[in-house]
C-alpha positions in Angstrom: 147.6 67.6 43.0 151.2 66.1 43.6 152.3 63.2 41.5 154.4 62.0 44.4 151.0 61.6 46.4 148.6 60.1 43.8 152.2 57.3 42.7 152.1 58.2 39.4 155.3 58.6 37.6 155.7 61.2 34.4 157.6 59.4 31.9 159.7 60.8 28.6 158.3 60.8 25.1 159.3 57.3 23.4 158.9 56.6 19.8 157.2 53.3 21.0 154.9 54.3 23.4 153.6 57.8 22.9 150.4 59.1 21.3 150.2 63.1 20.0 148.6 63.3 23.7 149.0 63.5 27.0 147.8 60.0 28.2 147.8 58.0 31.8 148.1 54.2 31.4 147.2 53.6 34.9 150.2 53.7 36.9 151.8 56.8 34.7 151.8 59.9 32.5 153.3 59.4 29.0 154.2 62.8 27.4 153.4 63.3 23.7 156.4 63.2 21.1 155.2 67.0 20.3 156.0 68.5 23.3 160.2 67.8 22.4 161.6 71.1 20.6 161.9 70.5 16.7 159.0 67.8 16.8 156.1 69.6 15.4 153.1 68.2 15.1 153.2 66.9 11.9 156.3 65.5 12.4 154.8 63.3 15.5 152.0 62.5 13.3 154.3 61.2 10.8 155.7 59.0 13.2 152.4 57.9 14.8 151.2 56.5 11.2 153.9 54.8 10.8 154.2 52.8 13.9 150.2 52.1 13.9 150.7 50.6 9.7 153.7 48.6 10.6 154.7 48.1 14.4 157.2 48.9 17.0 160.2 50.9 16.0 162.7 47.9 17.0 165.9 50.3 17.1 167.2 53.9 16.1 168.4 52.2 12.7 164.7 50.8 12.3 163.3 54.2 12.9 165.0 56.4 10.6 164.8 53.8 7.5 161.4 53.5 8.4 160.1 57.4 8.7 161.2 60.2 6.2 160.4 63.0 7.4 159.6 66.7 5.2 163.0 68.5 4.3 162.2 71.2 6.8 162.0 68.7 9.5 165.6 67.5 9.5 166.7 68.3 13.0 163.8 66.0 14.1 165.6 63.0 13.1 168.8 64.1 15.4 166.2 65.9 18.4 164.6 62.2 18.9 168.5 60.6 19.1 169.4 63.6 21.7 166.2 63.0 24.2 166.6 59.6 23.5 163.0 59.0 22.3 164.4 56.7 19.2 
């Protein structure tokens, strides 16, 4: 099946508006935050909880006050800024 054909679009992981799934709203695919390098599961989980409890990320400043992520998980911070998920 060609994406082209069917008019669905396959759009970037976003802080906002992905799950830790593939998903298709209707019109397009949304990737999953875990499927960016240095995101790990947890990681994407961590940020999932934390946009369900309190909202929308409103900027990147918003996002990293708002998310503390493990030690080991310090690159994830700077991965989101880089694919510009944040």
């Amino acid at each position: 099946m060609n994406v082209d054909v069917k008019h669905i679009s396959i759009e970037a992981p976003d802080v906002n508006r992905s799950t830790d799934i593939y998903y298709h709203n209707g019109k397009s695919i949304i990737l999953p935050l875990s499927i960016i390098k240095d995101v790990g599961t947890l990681a994407a989980r961590t940020i999932l909880d934390e946009r369900d409890k309190n909202g929308r990320f409103g900027d990147y400043f918003d996002f990293v006050a708002r998310v503390v992520l493990r030690k080991d998980e310090s690159n994830t911070t700077r991965t989101l800024d880089i694919c510009r998920c944040s």
